[in-house]
N, C-alpha and C positions, 0 to 999 in steps of 0.2 A: 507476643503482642501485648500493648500495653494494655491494659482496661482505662475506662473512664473513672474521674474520682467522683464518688458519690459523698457529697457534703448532706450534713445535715436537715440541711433546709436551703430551698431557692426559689425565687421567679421564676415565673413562665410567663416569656412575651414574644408573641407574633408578629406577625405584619398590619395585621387589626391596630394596634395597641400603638406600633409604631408611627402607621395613618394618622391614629387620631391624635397622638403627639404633634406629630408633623404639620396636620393642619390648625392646632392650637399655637404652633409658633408663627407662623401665616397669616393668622387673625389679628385685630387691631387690638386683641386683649392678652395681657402674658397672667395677669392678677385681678382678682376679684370681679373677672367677667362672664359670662355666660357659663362657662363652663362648670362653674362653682355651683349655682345655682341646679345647672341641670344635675350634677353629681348628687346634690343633698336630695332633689327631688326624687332619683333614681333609689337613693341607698331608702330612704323613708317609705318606700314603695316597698321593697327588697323586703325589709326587717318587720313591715308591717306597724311602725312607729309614726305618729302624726309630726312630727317636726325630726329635722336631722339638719346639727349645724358640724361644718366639715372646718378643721383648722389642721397643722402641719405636722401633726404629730401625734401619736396615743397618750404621750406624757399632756400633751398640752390637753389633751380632752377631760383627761383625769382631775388636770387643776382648774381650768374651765367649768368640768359639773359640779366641783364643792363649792367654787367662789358664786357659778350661779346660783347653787340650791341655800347659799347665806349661810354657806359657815366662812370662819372668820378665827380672829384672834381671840384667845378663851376656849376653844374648840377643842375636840378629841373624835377622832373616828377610829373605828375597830380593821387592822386590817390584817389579814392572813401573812404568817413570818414567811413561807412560801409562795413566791412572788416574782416578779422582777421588781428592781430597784423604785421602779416608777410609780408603785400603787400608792408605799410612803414614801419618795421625795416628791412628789406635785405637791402631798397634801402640806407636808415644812415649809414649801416655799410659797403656800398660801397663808401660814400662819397657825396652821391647823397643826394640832398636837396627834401622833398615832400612839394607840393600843396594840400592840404586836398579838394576834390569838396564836393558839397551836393548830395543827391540822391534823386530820388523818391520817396515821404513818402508811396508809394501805390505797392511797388514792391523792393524798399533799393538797385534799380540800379541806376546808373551812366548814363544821358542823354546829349547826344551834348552840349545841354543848360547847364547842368551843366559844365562839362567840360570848355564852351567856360565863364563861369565867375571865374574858375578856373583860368583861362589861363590869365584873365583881374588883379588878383591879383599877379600870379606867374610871369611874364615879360617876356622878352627875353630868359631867363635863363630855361625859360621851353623847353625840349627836348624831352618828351616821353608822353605818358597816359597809365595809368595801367587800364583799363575796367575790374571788376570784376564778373563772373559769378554765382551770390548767389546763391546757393542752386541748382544750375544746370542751368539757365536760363541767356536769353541775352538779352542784348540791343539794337538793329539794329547795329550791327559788319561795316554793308556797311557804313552808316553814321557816324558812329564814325573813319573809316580809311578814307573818305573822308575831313571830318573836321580836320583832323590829317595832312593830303597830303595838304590842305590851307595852313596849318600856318607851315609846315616842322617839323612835330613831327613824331616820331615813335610809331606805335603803340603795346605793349607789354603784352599779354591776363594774366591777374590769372586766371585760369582756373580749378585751383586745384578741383574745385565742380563739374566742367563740363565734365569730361570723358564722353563720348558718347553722349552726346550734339549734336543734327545736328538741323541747322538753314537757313533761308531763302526758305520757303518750304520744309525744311529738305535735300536741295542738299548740302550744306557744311556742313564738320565735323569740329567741333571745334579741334584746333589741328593739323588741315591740312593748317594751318594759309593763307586763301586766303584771309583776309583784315586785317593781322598782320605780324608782320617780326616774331615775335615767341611767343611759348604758353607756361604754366608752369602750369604741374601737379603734385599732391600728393596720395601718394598710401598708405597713413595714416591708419589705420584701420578702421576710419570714412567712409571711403571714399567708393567707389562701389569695387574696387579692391584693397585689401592691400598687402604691401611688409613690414610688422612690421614698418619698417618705407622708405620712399622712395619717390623720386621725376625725374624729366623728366623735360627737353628743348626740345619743338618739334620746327622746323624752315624747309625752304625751301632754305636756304643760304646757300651756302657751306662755305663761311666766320665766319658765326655766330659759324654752327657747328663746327668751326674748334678750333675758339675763347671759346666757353664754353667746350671744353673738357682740354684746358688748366687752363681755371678757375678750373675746376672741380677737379687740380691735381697738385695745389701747382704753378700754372702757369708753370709747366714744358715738356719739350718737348724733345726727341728722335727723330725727325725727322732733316734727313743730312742739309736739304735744308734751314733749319732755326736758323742753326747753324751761332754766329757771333764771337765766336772764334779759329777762324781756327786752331789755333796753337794750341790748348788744344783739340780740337775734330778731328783730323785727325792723321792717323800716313801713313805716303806715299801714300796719297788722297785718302786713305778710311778711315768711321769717325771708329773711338775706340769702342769697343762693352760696353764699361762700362758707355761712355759717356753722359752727359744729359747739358740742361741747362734750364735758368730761366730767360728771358727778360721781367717776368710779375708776381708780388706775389700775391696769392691766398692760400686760404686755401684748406684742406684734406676734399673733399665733395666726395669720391669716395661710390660709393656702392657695398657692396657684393656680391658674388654671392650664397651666401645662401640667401638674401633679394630677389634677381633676380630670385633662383628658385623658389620662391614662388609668384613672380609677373608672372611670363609666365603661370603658373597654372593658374594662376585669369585668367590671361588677356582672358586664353581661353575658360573662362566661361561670359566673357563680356558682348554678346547678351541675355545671358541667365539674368542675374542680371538686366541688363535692361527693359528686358521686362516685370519683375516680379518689380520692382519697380512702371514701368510704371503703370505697373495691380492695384497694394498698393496705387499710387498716385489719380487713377481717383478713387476709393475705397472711398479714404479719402474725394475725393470732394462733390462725393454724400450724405455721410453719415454728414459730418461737415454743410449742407446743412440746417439740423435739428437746427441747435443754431446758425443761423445768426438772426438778425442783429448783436450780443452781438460776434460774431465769424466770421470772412470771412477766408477761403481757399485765400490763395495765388498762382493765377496760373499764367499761360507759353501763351507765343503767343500760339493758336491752333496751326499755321503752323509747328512750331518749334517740333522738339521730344528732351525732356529735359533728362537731365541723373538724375538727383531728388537727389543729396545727401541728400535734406534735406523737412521734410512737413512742411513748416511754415504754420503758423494763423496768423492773424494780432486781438487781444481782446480789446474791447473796455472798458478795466480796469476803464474809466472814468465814466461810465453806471453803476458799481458794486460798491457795496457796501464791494470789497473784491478787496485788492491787488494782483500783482504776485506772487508775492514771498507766501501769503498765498495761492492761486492757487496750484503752483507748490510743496509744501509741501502736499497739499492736495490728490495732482497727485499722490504722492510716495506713501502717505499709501494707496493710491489702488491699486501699483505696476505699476505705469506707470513714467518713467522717460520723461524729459522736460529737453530744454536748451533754452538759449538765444546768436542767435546769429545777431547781435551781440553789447560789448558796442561801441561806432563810438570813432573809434580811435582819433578824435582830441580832445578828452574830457580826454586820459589818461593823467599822469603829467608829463612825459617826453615830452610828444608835447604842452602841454601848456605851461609848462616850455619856450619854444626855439621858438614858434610861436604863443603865445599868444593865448587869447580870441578867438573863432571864433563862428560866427554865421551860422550854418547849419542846418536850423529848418527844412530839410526834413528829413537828417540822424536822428536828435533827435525825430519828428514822427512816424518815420517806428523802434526806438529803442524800444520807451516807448509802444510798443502795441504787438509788437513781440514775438514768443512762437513758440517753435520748436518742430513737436510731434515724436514718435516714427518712423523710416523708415529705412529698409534694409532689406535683398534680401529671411531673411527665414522669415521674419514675415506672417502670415497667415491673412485670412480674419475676421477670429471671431478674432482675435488681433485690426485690426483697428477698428470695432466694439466696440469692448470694451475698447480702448481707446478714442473714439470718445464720448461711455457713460459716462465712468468716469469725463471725462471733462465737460459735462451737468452736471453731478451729482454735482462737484465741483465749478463752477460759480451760484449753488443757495446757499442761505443764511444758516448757519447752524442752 
């Protein structure tokens, strides 16, 4: 009999989910109606955040909270080489220059320490740090908005992995930004909660939030009070009902609300997903437990509760007599899918290209030994099981 193939990462969508799609196509609204609204109101609930402005993508949130928090052209942010693509191209395509830092070879996060030899190459010109949450997990948040508050940076979470992430003992919600001016998530279908595709600015500024829904919409605006041409937007001092303007160019990052009704369905299954990762994740530690030294589980502060988008390993590929890449082919034909995340963005050729050579032997540590296993919210226990097997099976010799 054949097995099922276990990919990396997937959705989970019900009848729930499809409902409320269904009746969001049925409504008189497809874009920027009700739905939006109730989605941002829910997830600022969720995260414990005073404002959450939702637009169509993680990337688009990421470029959205620099251009709202006023960076610009002249700028520089610090951003971890391990990453996805997304944390430094939003910021290029605002304008904004990146500091590549190194990370932890024993966790692919981002440490004060890094950071501050970041900050020793970037100059003056550095205004921000991007802290990335891999795979759900953080790096002391307190410390890093501390070290941020020395030298007058802002500090600006990728968070895209982290939905439901709480830290410090687990009294902060990641998202509820109490040692960041704002957070940015993705509702990818990777992700714990998908909206096909989708992202979120959570902030406690009413400045930010006011600034990234303009981002979010061509830089335009409908409000009387912010109007600076009188003469075009009044007619016997009231403004024009047709009236708009634009004191700020952005692009079309709006999101649906067919994408929205399928985000408020997730979102209300959030505790549930969690807890059932949580279950998959301490699953995988015990059982991966079997194949160290040649395999170590990649874990979380204890105190911390991780929101797990992802099960990394760290494989000591140098001890075998067998590459990744044949690993990972080996993986498939037992129906088990594998990713790598991730390659460290300062090694692609667009950043070598514009910033040269760099030396970040922690990123390139934590690259070269990295392996992503199967995790999300329907996988069952005989799944991690049997993916935990197949990957014994596959690091001996054939």
């Amino acid at each position: 009999m054949t097995r099922r193939f276990l990919p990396y990462a997937r959705q989970v969508i019900d009848d729930e989910d499809t409902s409320s799609v269904a009746a969001a196509l049925r409504s008189e609204w497809l874009t920027t109606g009700p739905c939006v609204e109730a989605f941002e109101r829910s997830l600022a609930t969720r995260v414990d955040a005073k404002h959450a402005v939702v637009c169509n993508s993680g990337t688009a949130a990421l470029y959205i909270a620099s251009r709202a928090a006023g960076l610009g052209q002249g700028d520089k942010v610090i951003v971890p080489s391990v990453t996805f693509l997304a944390t430094a191209s939003a910021n290029i395509l605002a304008g904004i220059e990146v500091v590549f830092s190194d990370v932890d070879p024993e966790t692919g996060l981002m440490s004060v320490e890094h950071a501050a030899e970041a900050l020793s190459r970037g100059g003056p010109t550095v205004r921000a740090i991007f802290p990335v949450h891999l795979g759900g997990r953080v790096q002391n948040p307190e410390s890093l908005l501390s070290f941020a508050a020395d030298h007058g940076l802002l500090v600006l979470e990728d968070a895209c992995h982290a939905l439901g992430t709480r830290y410090g003992n687990a009294q902060h919600k990641i998202g509820a930004c109490a040692h960041s001016l704002a957070a940015c998530f993705s509702f990818h279908p990777a992700k714990t909660i998908a909206m096909g595709e989708g992202g979120a600015v959570t902030t406690n500024s009413d400045e930010l939030a006011s600034a990234a829904r303009l981002m979010r919409n061509h830089g335009m605006t409908r409000d009387r009070h912010a109007f600076r041409n009188r003469d075009l937007a009044f007619t016997d001092g009231e403004p024009n009902m047709w009236y708009y303007e634009a004191s700020e160019i952005s692009h079309n990052f709006r999101a649906s609300d067919i994408n929205c009704a399928l985000g408020l369905s997730q979102l209300a299954k959030l505790e549930r997903y969690l807890e059932r990762r949580n279950e998959l994740a301490e699953r995988y530690e015990r059982q991966l437990a079997s194949l160290a030294p040649i395999v170590r589980y990649v874990p979380g502060n204890p105190q911390d509760r991780h929101g797990w988008h992802l099960c990394t390993v760290l494989v000591d590929f140098g001890a075998l007599d067998i590459n990744r890449k044949e690993i990972m082919e080996r993986l498939r034909r037992r129906g088990v899918g594998s990713q790598v995340h991730y390659i460290p963005v300062h090694t692609q050729p667009f950043y070598r290209q514009r910033y040269g050579e760099l030396s970040l032997p922690g990123a390139m540590a934590y690259y070269q030994r990295t392996l992503s296993l199967p995790l999300y919210s329907s996988l069952t226990e005989y799944d991690v099981d049997r993916v935990v097997h197949a990957l014994g099976e596959c690091l001996q010799r054939p």
